[in-house]
C-alpha positions as CSV (number, residue, x, y, z in Angstrom):
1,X,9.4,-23.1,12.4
2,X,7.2,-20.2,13.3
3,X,10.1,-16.4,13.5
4,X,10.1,-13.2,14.3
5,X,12.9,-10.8,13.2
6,X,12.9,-6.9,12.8
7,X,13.7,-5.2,9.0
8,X,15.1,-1.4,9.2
9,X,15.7,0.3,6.4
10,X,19.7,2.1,6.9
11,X,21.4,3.4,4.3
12,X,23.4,1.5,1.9
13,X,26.9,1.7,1.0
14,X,25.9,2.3,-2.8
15,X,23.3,5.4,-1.8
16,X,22.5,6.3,-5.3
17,X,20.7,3.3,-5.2
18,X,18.6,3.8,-2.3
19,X,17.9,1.8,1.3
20,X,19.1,-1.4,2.3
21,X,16.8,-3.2,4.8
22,X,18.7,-4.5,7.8
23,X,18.0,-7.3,9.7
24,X,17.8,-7.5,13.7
25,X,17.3,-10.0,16.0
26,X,16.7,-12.9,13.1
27,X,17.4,-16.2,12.6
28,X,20.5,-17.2,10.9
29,X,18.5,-16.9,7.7
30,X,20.6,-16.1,3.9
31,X,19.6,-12.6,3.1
32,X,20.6,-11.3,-0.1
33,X,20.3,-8.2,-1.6
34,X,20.1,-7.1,-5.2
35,X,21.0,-3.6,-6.4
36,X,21.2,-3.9,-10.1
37,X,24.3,-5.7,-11.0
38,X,25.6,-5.7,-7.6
39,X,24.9,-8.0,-4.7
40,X,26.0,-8.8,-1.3
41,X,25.1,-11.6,1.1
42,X,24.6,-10.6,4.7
43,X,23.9,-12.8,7.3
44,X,22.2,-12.1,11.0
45,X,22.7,-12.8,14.4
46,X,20.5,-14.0,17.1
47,X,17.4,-16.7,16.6
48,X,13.9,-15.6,18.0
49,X,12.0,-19.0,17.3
50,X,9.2,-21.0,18.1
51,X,9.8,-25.0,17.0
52,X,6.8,-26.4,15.9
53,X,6.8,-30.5,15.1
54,X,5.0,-31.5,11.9
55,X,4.0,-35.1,11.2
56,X,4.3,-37.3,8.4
57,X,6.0,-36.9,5.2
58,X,5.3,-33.6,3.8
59,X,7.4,-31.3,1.4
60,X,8.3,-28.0,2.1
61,X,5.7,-25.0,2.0
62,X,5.6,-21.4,3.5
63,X,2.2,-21.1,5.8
64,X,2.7,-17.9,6.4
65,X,4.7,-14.8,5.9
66,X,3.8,-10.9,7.3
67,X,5.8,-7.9,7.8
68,X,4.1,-5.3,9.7
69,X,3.8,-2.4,9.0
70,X,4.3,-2.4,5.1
71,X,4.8,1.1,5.0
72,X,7.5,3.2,7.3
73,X,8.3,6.4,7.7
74,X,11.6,7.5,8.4
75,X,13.6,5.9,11.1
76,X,10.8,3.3,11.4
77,X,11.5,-0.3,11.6
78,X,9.1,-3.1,10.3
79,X,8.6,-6.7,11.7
80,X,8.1,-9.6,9.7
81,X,6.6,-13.3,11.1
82,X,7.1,-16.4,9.2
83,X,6.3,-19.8,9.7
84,X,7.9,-22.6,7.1
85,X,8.5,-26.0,6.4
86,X,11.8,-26.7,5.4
87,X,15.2,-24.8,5.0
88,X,13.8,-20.8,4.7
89,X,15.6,-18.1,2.3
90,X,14.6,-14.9,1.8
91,X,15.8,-12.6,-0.6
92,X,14.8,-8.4,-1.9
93,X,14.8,-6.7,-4.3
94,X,14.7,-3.1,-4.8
95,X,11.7,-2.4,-7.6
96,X,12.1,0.3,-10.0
97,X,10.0,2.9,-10.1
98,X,7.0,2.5,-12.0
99,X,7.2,4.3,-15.1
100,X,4.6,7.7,-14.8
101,X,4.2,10.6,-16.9
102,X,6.5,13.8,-16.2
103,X,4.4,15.8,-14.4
104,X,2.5,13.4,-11.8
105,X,5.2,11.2,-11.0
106,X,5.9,9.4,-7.6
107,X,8.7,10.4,-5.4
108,X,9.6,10.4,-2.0
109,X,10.0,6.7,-1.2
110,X,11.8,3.0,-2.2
111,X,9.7,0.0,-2.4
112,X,11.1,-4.0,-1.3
113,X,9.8,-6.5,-2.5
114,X,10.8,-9.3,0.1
115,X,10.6,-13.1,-1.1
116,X,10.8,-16.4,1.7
117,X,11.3,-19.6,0.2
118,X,11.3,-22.9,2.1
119,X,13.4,-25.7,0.3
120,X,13.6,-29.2,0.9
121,X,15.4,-31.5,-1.6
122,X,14.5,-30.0,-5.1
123,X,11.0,-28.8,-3.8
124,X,10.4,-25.3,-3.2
125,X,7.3,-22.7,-1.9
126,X,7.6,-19.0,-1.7
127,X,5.7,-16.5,-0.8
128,X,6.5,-12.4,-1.1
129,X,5.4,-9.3,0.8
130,X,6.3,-5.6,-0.5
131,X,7.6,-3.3,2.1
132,X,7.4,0.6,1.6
133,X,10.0,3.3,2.8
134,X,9.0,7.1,2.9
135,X,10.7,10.1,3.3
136,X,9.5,12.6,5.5
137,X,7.6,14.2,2.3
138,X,6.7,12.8,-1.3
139,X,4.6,12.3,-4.1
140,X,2.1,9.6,-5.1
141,X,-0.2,9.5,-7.9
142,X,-4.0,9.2,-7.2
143,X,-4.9,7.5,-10.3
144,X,-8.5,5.4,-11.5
145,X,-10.0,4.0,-14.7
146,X,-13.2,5.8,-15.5
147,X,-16.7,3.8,-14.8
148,X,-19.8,5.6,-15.2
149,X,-20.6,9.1,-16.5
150,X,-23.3,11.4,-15.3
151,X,-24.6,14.3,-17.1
152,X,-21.4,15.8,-18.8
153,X,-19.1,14.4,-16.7
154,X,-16.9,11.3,-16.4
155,X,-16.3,9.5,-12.8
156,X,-13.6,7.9,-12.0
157,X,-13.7,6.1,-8.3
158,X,-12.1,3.6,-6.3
159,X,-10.0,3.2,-3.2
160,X,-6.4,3.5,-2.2
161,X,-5.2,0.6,-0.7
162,X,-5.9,1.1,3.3
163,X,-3.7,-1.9,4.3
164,X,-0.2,-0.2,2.2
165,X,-1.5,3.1,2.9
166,X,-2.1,3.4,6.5
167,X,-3.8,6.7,8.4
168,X,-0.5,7.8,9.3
169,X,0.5,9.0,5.6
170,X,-1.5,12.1,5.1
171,X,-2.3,14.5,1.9
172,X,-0.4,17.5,1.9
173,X,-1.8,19.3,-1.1
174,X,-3.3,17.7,-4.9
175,X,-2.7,18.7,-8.4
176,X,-4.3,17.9,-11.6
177,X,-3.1,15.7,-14.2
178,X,-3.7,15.7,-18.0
179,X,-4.2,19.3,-18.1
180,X,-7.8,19.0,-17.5
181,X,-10.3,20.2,-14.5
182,X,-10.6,17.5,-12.1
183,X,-13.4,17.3,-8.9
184,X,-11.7,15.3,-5.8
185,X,-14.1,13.9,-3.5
186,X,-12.5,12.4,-0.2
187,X,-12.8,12.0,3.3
188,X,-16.0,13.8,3.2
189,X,-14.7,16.7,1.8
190,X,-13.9,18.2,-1.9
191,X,-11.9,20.3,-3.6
192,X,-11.5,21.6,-7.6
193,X,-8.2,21.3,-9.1
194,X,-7.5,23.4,-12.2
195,X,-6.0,22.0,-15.1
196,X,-3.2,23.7,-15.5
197,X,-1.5,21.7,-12.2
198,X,-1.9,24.8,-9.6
199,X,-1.8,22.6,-6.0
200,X,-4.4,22.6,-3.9
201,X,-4.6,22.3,0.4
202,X,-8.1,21.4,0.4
203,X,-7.9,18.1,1.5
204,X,-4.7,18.4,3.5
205,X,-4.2,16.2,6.5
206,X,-6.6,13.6,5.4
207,X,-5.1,10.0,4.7
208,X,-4.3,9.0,1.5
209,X,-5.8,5.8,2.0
210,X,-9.5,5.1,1.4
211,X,-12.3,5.9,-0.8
212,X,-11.8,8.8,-3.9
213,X,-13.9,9.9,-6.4
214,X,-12.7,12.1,-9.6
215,X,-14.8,14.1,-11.8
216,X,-14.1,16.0,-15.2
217,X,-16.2,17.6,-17.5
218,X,-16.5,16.5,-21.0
219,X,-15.4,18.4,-23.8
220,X,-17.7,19.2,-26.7
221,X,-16.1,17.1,-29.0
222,X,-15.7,14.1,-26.3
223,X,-19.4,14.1,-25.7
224,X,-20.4,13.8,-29.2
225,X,-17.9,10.7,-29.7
226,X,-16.9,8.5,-26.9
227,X,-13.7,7.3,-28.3
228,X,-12.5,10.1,-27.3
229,X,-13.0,10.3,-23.6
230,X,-10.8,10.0,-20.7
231,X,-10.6,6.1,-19.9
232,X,-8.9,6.7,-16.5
233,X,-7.9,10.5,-14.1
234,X,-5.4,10.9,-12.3
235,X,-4.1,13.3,-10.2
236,X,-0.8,14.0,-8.0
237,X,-1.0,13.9,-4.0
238,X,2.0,15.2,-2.4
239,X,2.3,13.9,1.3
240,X,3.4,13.4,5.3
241,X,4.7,10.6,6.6
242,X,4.2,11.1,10.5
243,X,6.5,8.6,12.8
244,X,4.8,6.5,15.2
245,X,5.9,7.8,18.8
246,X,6.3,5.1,21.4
């Protein structure tokens, strides 16, 4: 059975604990939702459904399972496309935020983790797809295990994940982390963020997602013995979510 539906994040009954992802226009499919120790079962209304015949004798397996787009800004809604054998389920849950140190912390947005099972008999496939809701404003960490060095400084480089992070969430100012100088190379631009944490708007309105590259300068003492050097940098990106217009 190859469906359609629409996910919007409203708010729930229980705020403190954040969004709870509504679902429009599905199939009557169980939907339950875990908030800690509580949970509720809702159930939706109309089907949007494509019946597709499968031959032989086959157990049950998920083929394939989107939602798009994984990350919304407020007010947004997501759609999500499945196609299963067998009777589908899908359940959330609401992840805790990741533990982070005090200063560069993430804020500014609830993460889902959705899970579709298809069940026949005692046989059972899954698959799961994370969905991201951001505020108008927030925090993420920029954060990447060191991997070369060159001269007296340590590089730390990789990419923020383009297909989470789309063009639409864009940097509104960086900090360092770790009390410690940091270079930011990104988007073909740079900027030098002191260590005591002082923002910077060098790189505002470039995306979040994509290619960076972190530099520090060694100490004396971590030059002379390597145990002692950085293994990763980080640093804090505060940004924008801006709402598709249609």
């Amino acid at each position: 059975m190859i469906t359609q539906c629409k996910l919007r994040p409203v708010v729930n009954l229980w705020s403190k604990f954040g969004y709870n992802p509504q679902m429009l226009n599905c199939p009557k499919v169980k939907l339950e939702t875990h908030f800690l120790k509580y949970r509720s079962t809702l159930k939706s209304g109309s089907v949007v459904a494509i019946m597709s015949l499968f031959v032989g004798c086959v157990g049950p397996a998920v083929e394939s399972f989107r939602i798009t787009p994984r990350v919304l800004c407020e007010g947004e809604s997501a759609v999500a496309n499945w196609d299963v054998r067998g009777k589908a389920s899908m359940t959330f849950l609401v992840e805790p935020e990741p533990a982070g140190k005090q200063t560069c912390r993430a804020s500014g947005k609830e993460t889902f983790m959705f899970r579709l099972a298809a069940a026949s008999g005692r046989k059972e496939d899954e698959k799961q797809v994370e969905l991201v809701q951001l505020h108008p404003v927030g925090a993420e960490p920029i954060v990447f295990g060191t991997n070369r060095m060159e001269g007296d400084q340590v590089v730390a480089s990789g990419e923020k994940n383009p297909e989470l992070w789309t063009e639409r969430v864009q940097v509104a100012s960086l900090a360092a982390c770790d009390n410690r100088n940091i270079q930011v190379r990104h988007g073909a631009r740079a900027a030098m963020l002191p260590a005591g944490g002082a923002p910077s708007g060098e790189l505002a309105g470039t995306p979040l997602a994509g290619e960076w590259e972190l530099r520090s300068v060694l100490t004396s003492d971590e030059q002379r013995n390597s145990t002692l050097r950085p293994k990763e940098l980080e640093i804090l990106a505060t940004f924008a979510c801006t709402q598709v217009t249609r």
